[in-house]
N, C-alpha and C positions, 0 to 999 in steps of 0.2 A: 768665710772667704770674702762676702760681700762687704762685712763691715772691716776689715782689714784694706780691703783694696778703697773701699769709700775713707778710711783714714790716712791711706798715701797722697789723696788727692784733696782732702781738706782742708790742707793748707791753702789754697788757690784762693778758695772763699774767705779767710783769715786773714792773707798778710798780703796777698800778689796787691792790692790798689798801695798801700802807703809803700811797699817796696819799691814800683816802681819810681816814686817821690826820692826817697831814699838813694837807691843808689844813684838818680840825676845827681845827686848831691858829694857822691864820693869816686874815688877812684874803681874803676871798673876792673880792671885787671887786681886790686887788691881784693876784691868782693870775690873773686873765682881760685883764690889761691885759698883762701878764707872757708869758702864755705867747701869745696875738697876736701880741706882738713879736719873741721868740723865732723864732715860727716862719717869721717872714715872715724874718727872717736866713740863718735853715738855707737856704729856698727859696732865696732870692737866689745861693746860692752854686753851685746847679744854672745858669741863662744866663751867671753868670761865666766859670764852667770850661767852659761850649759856647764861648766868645768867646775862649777862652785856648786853646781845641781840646785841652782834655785832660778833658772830661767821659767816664767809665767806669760802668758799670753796679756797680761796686762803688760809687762814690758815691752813685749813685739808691740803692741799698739801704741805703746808711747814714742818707740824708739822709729817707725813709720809714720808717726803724724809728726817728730822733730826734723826727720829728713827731710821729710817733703816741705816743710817749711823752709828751713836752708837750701831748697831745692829752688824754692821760687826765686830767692837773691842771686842765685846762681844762674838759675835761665833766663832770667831778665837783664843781667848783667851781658852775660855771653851775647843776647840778641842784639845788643845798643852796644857792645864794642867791636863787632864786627864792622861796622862804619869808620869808625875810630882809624882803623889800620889798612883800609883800602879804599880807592876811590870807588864813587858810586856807579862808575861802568863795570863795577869787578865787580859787585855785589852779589850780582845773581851768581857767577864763578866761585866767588866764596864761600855761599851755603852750600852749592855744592858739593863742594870740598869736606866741608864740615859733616853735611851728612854721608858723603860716600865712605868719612872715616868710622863715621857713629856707626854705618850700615857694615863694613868691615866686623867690626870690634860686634853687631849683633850676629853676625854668622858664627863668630870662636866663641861666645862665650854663651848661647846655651846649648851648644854641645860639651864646652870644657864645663860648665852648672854640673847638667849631668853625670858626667863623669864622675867630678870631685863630689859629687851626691854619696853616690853609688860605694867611692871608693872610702873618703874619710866624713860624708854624714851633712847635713846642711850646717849648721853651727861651725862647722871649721870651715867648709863654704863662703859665709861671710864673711871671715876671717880673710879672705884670700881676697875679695870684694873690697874693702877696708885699705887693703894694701895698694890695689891698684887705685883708689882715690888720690893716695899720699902721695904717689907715681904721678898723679895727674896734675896735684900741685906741684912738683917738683917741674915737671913740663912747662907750664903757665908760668911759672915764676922768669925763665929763663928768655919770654919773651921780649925784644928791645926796645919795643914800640915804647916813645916816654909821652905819657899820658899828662894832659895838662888839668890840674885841681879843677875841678868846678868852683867861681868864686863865693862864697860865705856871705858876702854883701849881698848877692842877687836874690837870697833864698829867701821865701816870702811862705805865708801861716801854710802847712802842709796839707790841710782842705784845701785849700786854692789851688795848689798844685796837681795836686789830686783830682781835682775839677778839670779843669788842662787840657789834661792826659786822655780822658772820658770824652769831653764834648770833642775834640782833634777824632778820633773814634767815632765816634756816632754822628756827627755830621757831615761825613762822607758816606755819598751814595754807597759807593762798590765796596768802603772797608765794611758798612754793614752787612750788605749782601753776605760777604768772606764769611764773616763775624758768626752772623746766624747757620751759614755752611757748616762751618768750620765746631762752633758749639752744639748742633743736632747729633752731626757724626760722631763725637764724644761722647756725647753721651749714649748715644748705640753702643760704640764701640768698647765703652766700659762696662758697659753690662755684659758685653759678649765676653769678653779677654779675662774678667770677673767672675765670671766662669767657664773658661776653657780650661783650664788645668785638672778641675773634676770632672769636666763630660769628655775628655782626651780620656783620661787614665780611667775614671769609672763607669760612666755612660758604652762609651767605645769599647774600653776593655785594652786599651795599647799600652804600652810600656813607657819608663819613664823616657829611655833612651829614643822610641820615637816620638815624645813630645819635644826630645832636644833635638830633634833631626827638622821637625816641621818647626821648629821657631826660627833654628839655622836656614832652612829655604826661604823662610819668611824673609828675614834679613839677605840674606843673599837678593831678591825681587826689591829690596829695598835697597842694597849696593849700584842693584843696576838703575834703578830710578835716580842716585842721585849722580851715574856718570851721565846718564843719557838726557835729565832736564833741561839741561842748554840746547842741547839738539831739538829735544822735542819740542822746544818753546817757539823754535825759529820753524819749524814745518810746519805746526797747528797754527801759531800765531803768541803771542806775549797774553794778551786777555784769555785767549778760545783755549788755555791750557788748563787754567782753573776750573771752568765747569768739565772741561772734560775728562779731567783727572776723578773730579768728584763723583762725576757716573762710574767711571769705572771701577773705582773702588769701594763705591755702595754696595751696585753689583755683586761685586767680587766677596762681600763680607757674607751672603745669601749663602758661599761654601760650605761655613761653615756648622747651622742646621741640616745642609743636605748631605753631609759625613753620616747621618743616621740612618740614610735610607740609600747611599752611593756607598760603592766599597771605601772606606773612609779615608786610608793611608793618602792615594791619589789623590781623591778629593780637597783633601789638607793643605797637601803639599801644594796643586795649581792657584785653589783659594787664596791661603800664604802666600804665594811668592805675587801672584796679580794684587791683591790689597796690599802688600809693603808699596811695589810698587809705583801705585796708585798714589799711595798717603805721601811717598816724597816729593812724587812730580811735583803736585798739588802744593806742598809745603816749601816746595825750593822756589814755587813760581809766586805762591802771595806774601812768603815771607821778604822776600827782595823785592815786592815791591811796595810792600810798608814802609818798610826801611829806607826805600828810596823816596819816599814819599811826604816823609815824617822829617821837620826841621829837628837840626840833631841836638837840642838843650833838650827837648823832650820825649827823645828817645825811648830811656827808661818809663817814661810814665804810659806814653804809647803802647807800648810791649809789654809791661803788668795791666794796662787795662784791658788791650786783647785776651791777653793769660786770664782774668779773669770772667769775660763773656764766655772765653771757650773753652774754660778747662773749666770753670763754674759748674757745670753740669756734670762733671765727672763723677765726685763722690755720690751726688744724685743717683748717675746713670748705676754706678756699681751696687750700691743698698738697694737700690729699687730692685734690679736685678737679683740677687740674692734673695731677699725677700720673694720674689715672683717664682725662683725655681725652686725655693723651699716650696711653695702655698703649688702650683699648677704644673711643676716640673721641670728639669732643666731644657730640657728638648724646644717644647711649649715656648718657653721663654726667649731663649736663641733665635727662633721662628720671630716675633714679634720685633725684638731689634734690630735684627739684620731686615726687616723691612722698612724700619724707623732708618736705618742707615741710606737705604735706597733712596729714599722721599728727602734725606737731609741735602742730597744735593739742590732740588729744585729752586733757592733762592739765589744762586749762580747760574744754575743753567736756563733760569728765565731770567736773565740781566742782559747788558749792556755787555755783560766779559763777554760773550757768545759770541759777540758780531767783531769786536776788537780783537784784529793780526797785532796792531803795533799800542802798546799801552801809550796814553800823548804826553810826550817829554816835557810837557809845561808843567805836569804833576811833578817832576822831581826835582825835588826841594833842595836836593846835597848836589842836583849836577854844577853848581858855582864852586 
């Protein structure tokens, strides 16, 4: 389980720096029609090969370290063309938007997982998974926004650009702060979620259908974080919402060791729904303000070098994990991340965001 979930997210460390290079260089909106399709292909070839009886866990791992690759062109695209199509005072309204629908679509679909588990099997599962990608290109394609080329003459050796993207990133105070945030709790959090699905069903002893009930609450605490991030940014403040989100949802991740020794369902479900929660405030309020921050030719390059500081650590956090709850146990191990998760906030909430109501409009680079 560790080394499957550390190959969904190894593409991060592989492709996210020159991706972001890349798509600066092409149509955005073709990159998300592109890589939907893509990947609903790779999937499709998992219930083939069950039907064929020659499906291998070396395909599952090739066929999750191809998605996640097309996964990176895809979220880096999505990040840098939300700019594209709204001005910079909607921005933060936009990821909103975005996540309130992602969080949506996580409440139905690991209860409908489940289900269609249960009913016709995981392999025709993915099959279903597959379709609604193709669903998603079909969506995206129909958008009107007409996107203008990036010019071919500007583009200059792909190291350089690549460079960019990096130093625009790290020599800003507060996006490092974010950055380090933002990459500790990943890597917590892939170790935990890395193994959640064996200390749910075997540790705990629950049912599949309540691992689909507690992911669905999950995402439900994450529906409501992304209606309520605008609210919440204007009560606490534009800065004081980042660290505060990041406590919370440190915190909150703590639920999920203490299921072993609290009656567990409860505990799941409050854990769940406060950590969705938590992760989207937090994500609706620094991602719009990157975005707003970031001159927009280097968009792309900005958004794969963050993707790389902060998902970098993912397949880390997931192997290492695995690894530690084979050797000292899974319990053991959950204990130890979910306190790495607690401590990941401390390079925000000892900043500069603490004290800042109003982020200063001289940082935003798109408000012309």
């Amino acid at each position: 389980m560790g080394l499957l979930a550390a190959l969904e997210s190894l593409d991060v460390l592989l492709v996210s720096l020159p991706a972001g290079a890349w798509v600066d260089r092409w149509r955005k909106k073709l990159v998300l029609v592109l890589g939907d399709l893509l990947r609903a292909a790779l999937l499709l070839t998992l219930p083939l090969a069950w039907l064929l009886d020659a499906l291998t866990m070396g395909q599952l791992y090739a066929v999750a370290l191809g998605v996640g690759c097309i996964t990176v062109f895809f979220d880096v695209a999505n990040q840098s063309y939300l700019p594209e199509i709204v001005d910079g005072e909607q921005i933060g309204e936009g990821n909103g938007k975005l996540q309130a629908s992602q969080q949506t679509a996580g409440v139905v679909g690991p209860a409908a997982a489940a289900g269609l588990v249960r009913l016709v099997g995981s392999p025709l599962t993915i099959a279903v998974t597959a379709v609604c990608m193709a669903l998603s290109a079909l969506f995206v394609s129909r958008i009107r926004h007409r996107e203008q080329a990036p010019d071919p003459a500007a583009r200059r050796p792909l190291r350089t650009e690549i460079r960019e993207g990096m130093a625009f990133v790290l020599g800003h105070r507060l996006l490092r702060r974010i950055v380090t945030c933002t990459g500790l709790s990943n890597l917590a959090s892939s170790a935990v979620f890395g193994l959640f699905v064996l200390y749910v069903v075997r540790t705990l002893g629950l049912a599949e259908t309540t691992l689909g009930l507690v992911l669905s609450v999950g995402a439900v605490g994450g529906l409501l974080g992304a209606v309520s991030s605008g609210r919440f940014a204007r009560f606490v403040g534009e800065g004081r919402a980042i660290p505060v989100a990041a406590v919370v949802s440190g915190l909150a991740m703590l639920s999920t060791p203490l299921a072993s020794v609290l009656p567990p369902v409860p505990t799941l479900l409050v854990g769940g729904f406060l950590t969705s929660w938590a992760v989207v405030v937090y994500n609706v309020a620094q991602v719009s303000f990157r975005q707003r921050l970031c001159p927009r030719p280097l968009l792309g390059r900005m958004n794969a070098s963050v993707r790389f500081l902060v998902w970098g650590p993912m397949p880390v956090g997931a192997f290492v994990g695995g690894l530690l709850g084979r050797e000292i146990g899974v319990v053991p191990t959950l204990w130890i991340f979910a306190s790495v998760a607690v401590l990941a906030a401390l390079p925000v909430l000892l900043s500069p965001l603490l004290g800042m109501r109003t982020l200063p409009r001289e940082l935003d680079a798109l408000a012309e």
